[in-house]
N, C-alpha and C positions, 0 to 999 in steps of 0.2 A: 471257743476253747479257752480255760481258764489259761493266766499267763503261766503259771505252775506246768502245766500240764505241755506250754511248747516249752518250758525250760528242760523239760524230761524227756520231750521229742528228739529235741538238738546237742542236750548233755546226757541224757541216758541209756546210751545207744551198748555200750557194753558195761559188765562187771568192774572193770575195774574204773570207769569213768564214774559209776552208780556210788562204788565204795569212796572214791576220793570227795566226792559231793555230800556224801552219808556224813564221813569222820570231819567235815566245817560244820553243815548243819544241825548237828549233835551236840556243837558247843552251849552248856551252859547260862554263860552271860549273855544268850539272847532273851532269855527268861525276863532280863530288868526291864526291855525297852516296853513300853510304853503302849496301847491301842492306839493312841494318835501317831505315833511312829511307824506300827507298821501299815497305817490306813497310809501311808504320807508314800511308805517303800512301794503299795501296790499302785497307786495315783503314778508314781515313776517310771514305773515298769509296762503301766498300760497306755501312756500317753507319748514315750518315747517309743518307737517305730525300731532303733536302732541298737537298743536294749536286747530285745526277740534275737539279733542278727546275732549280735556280737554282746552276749551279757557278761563273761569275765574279764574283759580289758580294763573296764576303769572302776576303780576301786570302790566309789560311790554307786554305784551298780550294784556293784558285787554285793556288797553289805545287803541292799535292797532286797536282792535274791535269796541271802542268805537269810534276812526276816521274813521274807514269803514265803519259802518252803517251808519253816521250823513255825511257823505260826497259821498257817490259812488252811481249810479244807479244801484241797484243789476238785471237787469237785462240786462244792455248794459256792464257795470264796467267803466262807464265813471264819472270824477268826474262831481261832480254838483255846476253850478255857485253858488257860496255863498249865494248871498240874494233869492237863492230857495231851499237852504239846512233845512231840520227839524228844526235844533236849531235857525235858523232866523226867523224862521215863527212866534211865537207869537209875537218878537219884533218889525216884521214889519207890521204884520196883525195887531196888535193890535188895534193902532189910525186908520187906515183904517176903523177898522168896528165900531170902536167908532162914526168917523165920518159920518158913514152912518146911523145910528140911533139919530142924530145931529137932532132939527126941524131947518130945511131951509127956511128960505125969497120966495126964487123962486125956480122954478124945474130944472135952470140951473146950482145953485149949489150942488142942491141934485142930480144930473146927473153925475156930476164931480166927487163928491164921490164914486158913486156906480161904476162908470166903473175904478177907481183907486182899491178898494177894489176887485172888479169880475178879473180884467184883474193881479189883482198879483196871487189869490187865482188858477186864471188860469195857469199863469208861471209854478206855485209851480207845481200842476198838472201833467201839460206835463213834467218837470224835473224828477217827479218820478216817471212817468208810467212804462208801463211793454211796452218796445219798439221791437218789436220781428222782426227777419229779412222777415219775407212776407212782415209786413208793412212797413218797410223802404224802399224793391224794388219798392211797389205801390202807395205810398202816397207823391206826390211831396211837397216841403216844404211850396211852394209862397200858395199851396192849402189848408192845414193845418195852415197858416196864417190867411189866407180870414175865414176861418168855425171860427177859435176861435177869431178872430176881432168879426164875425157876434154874434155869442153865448154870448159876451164882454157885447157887446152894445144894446142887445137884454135885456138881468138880467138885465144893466142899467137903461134902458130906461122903462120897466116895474118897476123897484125899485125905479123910480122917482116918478111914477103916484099917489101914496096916496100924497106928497108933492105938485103933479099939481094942484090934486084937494082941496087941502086947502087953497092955493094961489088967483086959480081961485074964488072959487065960496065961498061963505058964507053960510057954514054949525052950522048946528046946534050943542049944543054940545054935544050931545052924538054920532052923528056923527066925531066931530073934535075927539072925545075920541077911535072910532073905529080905525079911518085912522091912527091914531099918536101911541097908546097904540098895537092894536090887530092886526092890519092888517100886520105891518111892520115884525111880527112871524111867522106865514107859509110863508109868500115872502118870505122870505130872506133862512129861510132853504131851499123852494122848487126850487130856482135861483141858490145856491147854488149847488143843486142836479143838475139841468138841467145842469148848467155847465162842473160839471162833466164830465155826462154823456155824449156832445157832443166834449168838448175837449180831451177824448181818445174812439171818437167814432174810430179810425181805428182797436182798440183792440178786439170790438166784430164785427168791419167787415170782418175784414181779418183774425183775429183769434189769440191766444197767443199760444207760445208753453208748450207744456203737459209734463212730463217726469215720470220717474217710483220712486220707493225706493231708486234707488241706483244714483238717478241723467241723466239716459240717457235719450235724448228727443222720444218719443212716436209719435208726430204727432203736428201739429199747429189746435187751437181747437176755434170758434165761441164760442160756448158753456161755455167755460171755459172763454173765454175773454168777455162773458156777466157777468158770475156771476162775475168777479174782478170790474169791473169796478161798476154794483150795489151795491155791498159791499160798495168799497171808497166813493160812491155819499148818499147814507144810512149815514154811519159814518160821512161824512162831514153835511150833515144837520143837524142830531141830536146836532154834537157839535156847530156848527151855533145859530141855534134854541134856545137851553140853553142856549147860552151864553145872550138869552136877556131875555128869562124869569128870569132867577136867580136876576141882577140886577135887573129889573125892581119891581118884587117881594117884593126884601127887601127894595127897595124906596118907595113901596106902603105906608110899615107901618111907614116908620121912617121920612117921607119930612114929618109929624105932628108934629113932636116931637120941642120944644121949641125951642131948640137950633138951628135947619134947617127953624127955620117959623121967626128967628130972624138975621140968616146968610144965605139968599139963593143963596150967590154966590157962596159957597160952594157946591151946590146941584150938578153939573155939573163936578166939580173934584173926586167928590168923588164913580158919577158913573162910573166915567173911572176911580178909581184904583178897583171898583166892577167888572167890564169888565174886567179887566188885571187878577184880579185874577183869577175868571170863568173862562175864557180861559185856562190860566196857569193850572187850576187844570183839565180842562175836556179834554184837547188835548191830556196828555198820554193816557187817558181813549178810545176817539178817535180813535187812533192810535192802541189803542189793543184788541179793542172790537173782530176783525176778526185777523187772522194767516196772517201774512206774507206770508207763505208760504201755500197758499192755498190746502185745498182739495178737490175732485172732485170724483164722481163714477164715473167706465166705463160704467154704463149701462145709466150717460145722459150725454155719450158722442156721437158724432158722426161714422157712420156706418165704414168711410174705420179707424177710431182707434180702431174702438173692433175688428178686424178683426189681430191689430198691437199687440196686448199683452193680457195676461191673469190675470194681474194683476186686481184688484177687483175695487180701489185707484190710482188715478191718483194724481199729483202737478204739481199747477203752481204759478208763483211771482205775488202776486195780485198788486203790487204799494204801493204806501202812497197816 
């Protein structure tokens, strides 16, 4: 078992352990350190014994930890490109999804948007999935290209169509007030979800691997590689979703207020550092709603693994 993965055993046992581990390893400045730095943290982590026991007592540890989680695929142990590492995501999501809730001129620049914000949130994705060796024998890479190109452009091109039709046609306004205010809220979570869901479709095809208490694999499990992958697409809409209700919400009451009905150029900056925040505050949240290290019973699991162990609990790495 990846060292990641007992980190998640031993520290990610409830919510609010999950969230306080989220809001360190979401910092930032781990972006600068180096590939030879964090080959150096996981050499640390796997060679000291005492690390596993007791990983937050000493500070050079800790750091260690904190590079290995925001950097390594705890499922492959391979590092992950930077701009799809945790601590990059709201800096880079950020304007992305700002600008996808932009009102657009035409639906070719609302198109542009959406498939720039789908096609990163997708990268991010596949960098943290749970990549297990059946799917790598079966899933050629140019094929796995084409399905998340297609899934890309697919959110897109549905996330353009409330901006088609306001361009297009001349709607009424309680209509413009649907397409613009309401509509753009379940889309955008449910796009999100979908994407997901098809960009680590190989994990509930072909299955993830299952292991027991002490870390040995059990068996590669569908089942298991359904519930991870609903989880992440669950979590990712929710934080999606919020993140426009909240803004939009507190601009209901306050675009009246004096000073915004006499400075509306302001309106526009000030929902994007409303957006930055939201994000910034819901994405540990996000990230810790479900275990890392997920749990599973044997009895929904598949017939030839009850057959494998007696254990009651099964785990598997559900991703980010």
């Amino acid at each position: 078992m990846d060292v990641n993965l007992q980190f998640w055993r031993t520290e990610g046992k409830s919510f609010f352990q999950r969230f306080l581990h989220w809001t360190d390893i979401l910092d930032p400045t781990v972006l600068l350190k180096s590939n030879e730095e964090i080959e150096k943290s996981r050499l640390l982590l796997q060679t000291s014994a005492q690390t596993l026991q007791e990983p937050l007592r000493d500070k050079k540890v800790n750091e260690a930890w904190k590079l290995s989680l925001s950097s390594v695929n705890s499922g492959t142990g391979e590092i992950i490109p930077i701009v799809f590492r945790p601590p990059a995501f709201l800096p880079l999501v950020t304007p992305l999804f700002f600008a996808t809730l932009l009102s657009h001129k035409g639906a070719k620049k609302a198109f542009i948007c959406q498939f720039l914000f789908h096609a990163h949130v997708a990268g991010f994705t596949i960098a943290n999935g749970n990549a297990t060796a059946k799917a790598e024998e079966t899933a050629l890479p140019q094929k796995q290209l084409l399905v998340c190109t297609g899934a890309v452009s697919y959110a897109a091109f549905i996330g353009a169509v409330p901006h088609f039709f306001m361009s297009q046609h001349r709607l009424s306004a309680p209509l413009q007030v649907f397409f613009r205010k309401f509509l753009p809220i379940p889309l955008l979570a449910s796009l999100s979800a979908f994407t997901v869901m098809i960009v680590r479709g190989t994990e509930y095809e072909n299955g993830i691997e299952v292991r027991d208490k002490n870390g040995k694999v059990i068996g590669v499990s569908q089942k298991a590689g359904r519930k991870a992958v609903q989880d992440t697409a669950l979590s990712r809409a929710a934080l999606f979703g919020t993140a426009v209700i909240i803004p939009d919400s507190l601009l209901f009451f306050i675009q009246r207020t004096n000073f915004l009905l006499r400075n509306p150029h302001i309106l526009n900056p000030l929902r994007l550092l409303m957006t930055l925040s939201t994000l910034g505050a819901l994405l540990p949240v996000s990230l810790s709603v479900f275990p890392q290290l997920g749990e599973i019973k044997r009895d929904d699991l598949e017939k030839e693994i009850l057959s494998s162990t007696e254990e009651t609990e099964l785990f598997y790495n559900r991703g980010v």
